[in-house]
LUMSEPA-75786 format. One record per residue (C-alpha): residue number from 1; y, z, x. Coordinates in steps of 0.1 Angstrom, whole numbers. Example, Ala and Ser with C-alpha at 12.3 -4.5 7.8 and 13.67 -1.06 7.14 Angstrom:
residues 2
[1, [-45, 78, 123]] [2, [-11, 71, 137]] 
END
This chain:
residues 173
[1, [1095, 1583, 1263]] [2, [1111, 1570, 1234]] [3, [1145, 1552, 1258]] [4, [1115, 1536, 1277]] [5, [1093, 1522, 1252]] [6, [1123, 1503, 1229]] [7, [1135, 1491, 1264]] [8, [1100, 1474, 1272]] [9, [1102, 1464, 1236]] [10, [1136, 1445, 1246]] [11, [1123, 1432, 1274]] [12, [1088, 1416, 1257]] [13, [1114, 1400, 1232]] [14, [1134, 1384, 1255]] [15, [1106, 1371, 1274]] [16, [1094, 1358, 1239]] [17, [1127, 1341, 1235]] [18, [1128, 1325, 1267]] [19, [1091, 1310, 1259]] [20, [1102, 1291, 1227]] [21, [1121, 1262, 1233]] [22, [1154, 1258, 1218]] [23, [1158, 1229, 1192]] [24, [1190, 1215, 1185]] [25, [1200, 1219, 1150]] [26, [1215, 1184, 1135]] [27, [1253, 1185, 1120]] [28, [1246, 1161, 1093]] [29, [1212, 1145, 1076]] [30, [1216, 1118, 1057]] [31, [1189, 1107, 1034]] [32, [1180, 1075, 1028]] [33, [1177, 1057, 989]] [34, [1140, 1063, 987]] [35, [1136, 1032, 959]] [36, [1159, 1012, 981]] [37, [1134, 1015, 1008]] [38, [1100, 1013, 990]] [39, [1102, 991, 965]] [40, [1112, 954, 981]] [41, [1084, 965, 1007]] [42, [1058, 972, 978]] [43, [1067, 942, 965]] [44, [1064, 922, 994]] [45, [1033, 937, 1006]] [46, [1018, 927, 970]] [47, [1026, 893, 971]] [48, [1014, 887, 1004]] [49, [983, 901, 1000]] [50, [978, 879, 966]] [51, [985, 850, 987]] [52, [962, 858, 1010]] [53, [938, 868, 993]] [54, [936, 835, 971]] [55, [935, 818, 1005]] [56, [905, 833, 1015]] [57, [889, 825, 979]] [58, [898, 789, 987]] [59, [885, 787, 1020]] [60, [849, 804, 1006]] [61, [846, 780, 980]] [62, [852, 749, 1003]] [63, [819, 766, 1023]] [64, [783, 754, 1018]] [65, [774, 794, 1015]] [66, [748, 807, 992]] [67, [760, 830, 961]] [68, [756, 862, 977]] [69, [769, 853, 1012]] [70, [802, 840, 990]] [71, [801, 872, 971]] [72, [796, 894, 1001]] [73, [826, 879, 1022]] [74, [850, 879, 992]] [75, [842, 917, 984]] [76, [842, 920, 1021]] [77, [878, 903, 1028]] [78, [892, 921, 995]] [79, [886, 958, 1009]] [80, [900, 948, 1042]] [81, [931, 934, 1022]] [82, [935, 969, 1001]] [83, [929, 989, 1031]] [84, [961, 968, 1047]] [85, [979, 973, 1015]] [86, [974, 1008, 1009]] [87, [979, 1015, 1048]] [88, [1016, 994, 1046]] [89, [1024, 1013, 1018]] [90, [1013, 1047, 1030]] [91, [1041, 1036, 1064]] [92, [1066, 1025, 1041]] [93, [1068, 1060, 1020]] [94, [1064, 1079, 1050]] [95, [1097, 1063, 1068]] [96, [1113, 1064, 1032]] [97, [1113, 1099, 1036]] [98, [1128, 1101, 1071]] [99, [1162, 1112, 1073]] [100, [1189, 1100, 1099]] [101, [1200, 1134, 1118]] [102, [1237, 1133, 1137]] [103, [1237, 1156, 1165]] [104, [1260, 1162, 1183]] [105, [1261, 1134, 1209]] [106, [1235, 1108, 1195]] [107, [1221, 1098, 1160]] [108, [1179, 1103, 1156]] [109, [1156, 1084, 1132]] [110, [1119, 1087, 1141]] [111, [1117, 1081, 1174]] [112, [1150, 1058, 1179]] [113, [1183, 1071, 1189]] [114, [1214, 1058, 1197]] [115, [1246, 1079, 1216]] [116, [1276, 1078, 1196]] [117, [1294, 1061, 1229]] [118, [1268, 1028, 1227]] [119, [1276, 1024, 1190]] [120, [1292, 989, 1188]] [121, [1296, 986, 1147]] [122, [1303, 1006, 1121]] [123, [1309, 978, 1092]] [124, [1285, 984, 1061]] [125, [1265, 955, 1057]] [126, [1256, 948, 1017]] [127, [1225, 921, 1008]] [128, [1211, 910, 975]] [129, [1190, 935, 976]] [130, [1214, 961, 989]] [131, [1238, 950, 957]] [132, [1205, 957, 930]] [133, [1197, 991, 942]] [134, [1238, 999, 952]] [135, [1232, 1008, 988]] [136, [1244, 992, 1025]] [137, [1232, 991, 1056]] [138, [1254, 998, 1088]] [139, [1243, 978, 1124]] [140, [1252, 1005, 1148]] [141, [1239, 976, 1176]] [142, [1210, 985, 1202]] [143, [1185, 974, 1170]] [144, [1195, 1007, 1160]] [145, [1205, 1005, 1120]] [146, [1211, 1029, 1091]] [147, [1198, 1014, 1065]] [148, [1190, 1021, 1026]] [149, [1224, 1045, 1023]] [150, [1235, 1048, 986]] [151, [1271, 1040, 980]] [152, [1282, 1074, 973]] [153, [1281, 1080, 1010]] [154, [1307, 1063, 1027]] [155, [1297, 1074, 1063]] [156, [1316, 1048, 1081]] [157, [1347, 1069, 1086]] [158, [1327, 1102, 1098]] [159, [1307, 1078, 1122]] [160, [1342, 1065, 1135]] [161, [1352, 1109, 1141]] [162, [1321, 1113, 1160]] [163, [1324, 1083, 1181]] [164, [1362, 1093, 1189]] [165, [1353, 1130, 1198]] [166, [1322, 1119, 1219]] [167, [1347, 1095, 1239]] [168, [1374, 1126, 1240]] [169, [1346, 1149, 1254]] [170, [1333, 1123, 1274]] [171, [1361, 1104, 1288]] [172, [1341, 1089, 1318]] [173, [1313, 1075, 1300]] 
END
């Protein structure tokens, strides 16, 4: 009984193993500069709403409204302004803290991807900003970008590798 039961036992794992889908592990994450990518958008997102928000108290005041109808849309238009704010800033950490995976034929970043055989570019691109928080940003082309990469990772030379070894594997494409 014993040969029998640890070869159903086999059997119920491999049908578990068939059920679960196989996920391809990445060969390389690379992590974005996390102040590199929040900050200029926290800023930006500030100073906007500011500006906005001082139009709307200009446009009120030019009104003929009572003191409470003035009061009400201003406390009105600054919780829908926050609500924006915080919401912008809740996007902006989360892709912050989105990695770039490499497989093994394409690069993945949310839900964007990019083959290694349409990569057009791989010439780091540095900005003012880019030069403050000592990062670059590569145009892979496709609107496909790696962006907010710190300067101690040079990835321009392992991105030309891949491209070479997905052209030798795929000589057709």
């Amino acid at each position: 009984m014993e040969p029998q039961q640890s070869q159903t036992n086999v059997q119920t794992q491999n049908v578990q193993m068939q059920k679960q889908p196989v996920t391809e592990q990445p060969i390389y994450v690379l992590a974005q500069n996390k102040k590199r990518a929040l900050i200029p958008k926290v800023v930006s997102l500030l100073g906007l709403g500011i500006i906005f928000y001082l139009g709307i108290l200009l446009n009120v005041s030019l009104l003929d409204l009572k003191a409470g109808e003035e009061t009400l849309i201003k406390v009105i238009a600054l919780i829908v302004l926050l609500s924006v704010l915080i919401l912008g800033i809740y996007i902006s950490f989360h892709r912050a803290n989105q990695n770039y995976k490499f497989y093994r034929g394409r690069i993945v970043f949310l839900k964007q991807q990019i083959n290694y055989l349409n990569i057009i570019n791989t010439k780091s691109q540095v900005d003012f900003i880019d030069k403050m928080f000592k990062t670059y940003t590569i145009n892979l082309g496709n609107k496909f970008f790696l962006r907010n990469i710190p300067n101690t990772v040079q990835i321009e030379n392992y991105l030309q590798q891949l491209i070479a070894y997905s052209k030798k594997v795929n000589p057709g494409s």
